[in-house]
N, C-alpha and C positions, 0 to 999 in steps of 0.2 A: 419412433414417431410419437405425437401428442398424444395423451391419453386425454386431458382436461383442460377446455378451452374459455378462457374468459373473453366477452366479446360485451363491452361497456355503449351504452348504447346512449341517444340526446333529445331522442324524437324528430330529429331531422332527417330531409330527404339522405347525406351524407350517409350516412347510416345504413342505411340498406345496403350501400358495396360491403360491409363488415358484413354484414346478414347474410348475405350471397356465397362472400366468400367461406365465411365462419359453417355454413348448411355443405359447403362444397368441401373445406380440408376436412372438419369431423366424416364425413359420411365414408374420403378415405381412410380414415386413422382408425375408422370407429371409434373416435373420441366422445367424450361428456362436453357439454356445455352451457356454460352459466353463462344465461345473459343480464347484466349488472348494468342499474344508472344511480347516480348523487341525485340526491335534491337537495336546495337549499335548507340552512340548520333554521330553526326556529329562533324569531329574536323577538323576543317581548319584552313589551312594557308595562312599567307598574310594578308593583311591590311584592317580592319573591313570598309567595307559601299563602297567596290570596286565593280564593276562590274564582276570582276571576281570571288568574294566572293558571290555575288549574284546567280550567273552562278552555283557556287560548289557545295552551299548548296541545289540550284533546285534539279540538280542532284541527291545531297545524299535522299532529302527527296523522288524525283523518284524510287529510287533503295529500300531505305528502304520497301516506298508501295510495292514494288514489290516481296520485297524479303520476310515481310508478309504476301501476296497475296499466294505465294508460299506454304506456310505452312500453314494457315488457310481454305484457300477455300477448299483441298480436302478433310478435316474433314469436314469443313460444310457441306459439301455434303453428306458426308457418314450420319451425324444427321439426317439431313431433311430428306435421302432415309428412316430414321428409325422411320421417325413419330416427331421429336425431334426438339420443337421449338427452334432457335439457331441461334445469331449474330456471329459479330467476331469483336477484337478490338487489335488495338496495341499501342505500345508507342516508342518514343525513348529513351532509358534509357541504361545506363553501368553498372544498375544494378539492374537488372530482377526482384529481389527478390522482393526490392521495388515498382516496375513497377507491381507486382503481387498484390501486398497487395494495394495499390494505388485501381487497377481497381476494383478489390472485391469492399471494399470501394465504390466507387464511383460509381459502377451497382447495390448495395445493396446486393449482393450474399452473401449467406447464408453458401456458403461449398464453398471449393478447394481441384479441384481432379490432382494430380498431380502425374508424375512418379519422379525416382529416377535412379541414374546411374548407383551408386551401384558404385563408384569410390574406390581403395583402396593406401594406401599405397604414395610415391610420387604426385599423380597426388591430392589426396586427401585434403592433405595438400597442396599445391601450388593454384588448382584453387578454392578449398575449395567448398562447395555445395548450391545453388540455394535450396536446397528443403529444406534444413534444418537451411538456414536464415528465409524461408517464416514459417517453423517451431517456429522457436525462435523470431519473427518478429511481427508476425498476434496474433491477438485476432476471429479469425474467420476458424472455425473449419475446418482443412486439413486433407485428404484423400492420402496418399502416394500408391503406388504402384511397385512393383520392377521388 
């Protein structure tokens, strides 16, 4: 069975079926689980090695923690209330996908439990899907949920 479960998370309602789920297989496997979100990379302007380049990027990397903090810690909480050994980890990246597959990789995790948007039509095609890059992406068995 899984020992260590990555469950990539967006802040959205979608999300909670990956929570749900991700509290329900760990608690059979007694698996570990890290719950992982991207934020956008940092993109400034202005002249590399300024002071006020120095000032922007603080900021961003503040805000990014925070805006992680935002989305991770209240599932952590809900794991841990559930018995559910569970970090939390982020990255900056503009593109999750790979930010997903990356931290799998690199925690050793054995599954990905993720939701889906279930996007149709224009939006589909334009922002095209996170779930079904990490899909077509990874070597490490994913759990979609809709």
């Amino acid at each position: 069975m899984y020992k260590h479960i990555l469950i990539p998370l967006d802040g959205s309602a979608g999300a909670e079926k990956a929570i749900e789920a991700g509290i329900e297989l760990a608690d059979r496997a007694a698996a570990k689980v890290t719950l992982f979100t991207a934020v956008p990379e940092c993109r400034l302007r202005g002249r590399p090695g300024t002071a006020s380049e120095a000032a922007a990027r603080w900021d961003h990397e503040r805000a990014s923690r925070d805006s992680a903090q935002t989305i991770l810690l209240p599932a952590a909480a809900r794991l841990r209330a559930a018995g559910i050994q569970c970090d939390t980890a982020y990255a900056e990246s503009n593109r999750p996908h790979a930010a997903i597959i990356d931290a799998a990789r690199a925690r050793g995790c054995d599954l990905i439990i993720m939701s889906s948007r279930g996007r149709s039509g224009l939006s589909k095609l334009w922002y095209g899907s996170e779930t079904r890059a990490v899909l077509r992406n990874s070597t490490i068995p994913t759990l979609v949920y809709r």
